[in-house]
C-alpha positions in Angstrom: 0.0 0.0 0.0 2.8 2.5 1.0 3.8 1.7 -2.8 0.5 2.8 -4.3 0.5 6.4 -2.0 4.1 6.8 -2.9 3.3 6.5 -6.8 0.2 8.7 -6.3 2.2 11.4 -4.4 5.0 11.5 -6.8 2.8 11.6 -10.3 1.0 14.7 -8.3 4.4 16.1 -7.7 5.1 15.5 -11.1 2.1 17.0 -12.4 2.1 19.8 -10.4 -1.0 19.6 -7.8 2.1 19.6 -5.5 4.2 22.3 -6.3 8.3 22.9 -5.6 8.4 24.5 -2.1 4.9 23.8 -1.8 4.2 21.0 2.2 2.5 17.8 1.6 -1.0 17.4 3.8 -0.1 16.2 7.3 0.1 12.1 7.9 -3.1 12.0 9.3 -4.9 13.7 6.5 -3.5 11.9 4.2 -3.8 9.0 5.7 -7.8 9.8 5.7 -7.6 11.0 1.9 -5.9 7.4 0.9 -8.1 5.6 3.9 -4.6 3.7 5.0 -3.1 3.5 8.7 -0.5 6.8 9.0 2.9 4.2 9.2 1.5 3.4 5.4 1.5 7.1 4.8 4.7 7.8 6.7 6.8 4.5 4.8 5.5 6.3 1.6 6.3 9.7 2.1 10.3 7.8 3.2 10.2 6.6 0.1 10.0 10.0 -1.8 12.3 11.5 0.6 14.9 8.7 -0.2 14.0 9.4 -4.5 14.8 13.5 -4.1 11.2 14.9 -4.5 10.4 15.7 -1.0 12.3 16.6 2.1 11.4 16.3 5.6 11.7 19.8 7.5 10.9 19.7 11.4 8.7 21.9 12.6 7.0 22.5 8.7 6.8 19.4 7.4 7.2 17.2 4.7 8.1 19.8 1.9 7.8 19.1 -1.8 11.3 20.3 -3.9 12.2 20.3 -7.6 11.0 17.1 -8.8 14.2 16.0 -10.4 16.0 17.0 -7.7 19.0 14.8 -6.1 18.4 13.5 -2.3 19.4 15.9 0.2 20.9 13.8 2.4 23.2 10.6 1.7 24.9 8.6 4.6 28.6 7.8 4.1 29.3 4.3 5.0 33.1 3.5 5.9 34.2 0.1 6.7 35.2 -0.4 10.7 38.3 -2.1 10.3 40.7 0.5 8.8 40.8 0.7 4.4 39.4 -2.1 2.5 41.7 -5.1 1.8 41.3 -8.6 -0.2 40.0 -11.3 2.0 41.7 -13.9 -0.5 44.1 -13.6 -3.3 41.8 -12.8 -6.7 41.4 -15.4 -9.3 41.9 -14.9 -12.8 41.0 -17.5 -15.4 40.7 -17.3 -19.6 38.0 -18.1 -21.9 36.7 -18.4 -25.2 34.6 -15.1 -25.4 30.8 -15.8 -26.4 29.3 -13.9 -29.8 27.8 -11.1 -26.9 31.2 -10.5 -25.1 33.0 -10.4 -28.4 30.7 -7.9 -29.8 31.3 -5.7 -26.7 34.6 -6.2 -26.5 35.0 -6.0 -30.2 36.9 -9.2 -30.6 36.4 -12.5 -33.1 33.8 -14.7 -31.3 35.3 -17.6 -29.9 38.8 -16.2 -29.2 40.5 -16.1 -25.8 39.9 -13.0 -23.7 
């Protein structure tokens, strides 16, 4: 369900009944509009905030922006344990390269690679 009331939200964003700069109806009234439980409404509107379209600003809301526009906010993961390293030594092998990979690679089919 929190699929369906994200799709909705995003082609009215996209077609403009939600403009740029323009906040979304509170959970509860749209949970009323789309006669779902608010967590449907509230996974939903996560889901547009996650795309780029909206972004959630504390006290106003759940604001609509450009509807192209990039996330706002991206989490930077870093590994624990120091730099990345190889948990085993890589393995390499050859083949004979299949009509698709030779086309990509632009080799004769059939030839090592």
């Amino acid at each position: 369900m929190w699929r369906q009331v994200a799709d909705d939200l995003r082609t009215q964003i996209l077609n403009g009944t939600y403009p740029a700069g323009q906040v979304l109806p509170s959970e509860e009234t749209l949970a009323t509009e789309y006669g779902v439980s608010r967590p449907v409404i509230r996974d939903g509107i996560k889901t547009l905030v996650a795309e780029g379209p909206v972004e959630i600003r504390r006290p106003y809301g759940n604001l609509v922006r450009t509807p192209y526009a990039a996330p706002t906010h991206t989490k930077r993961v870093t590994p624990s344990s120091g730099p990345w390293r190889d948990l085993e030594e890589p393995t390499f092998y050859r083949t004979n390269a299949t009509a698709d990979h030779a086309e990509l690679l632009a080799i004769p089919p059939a030839s090592r690679c």
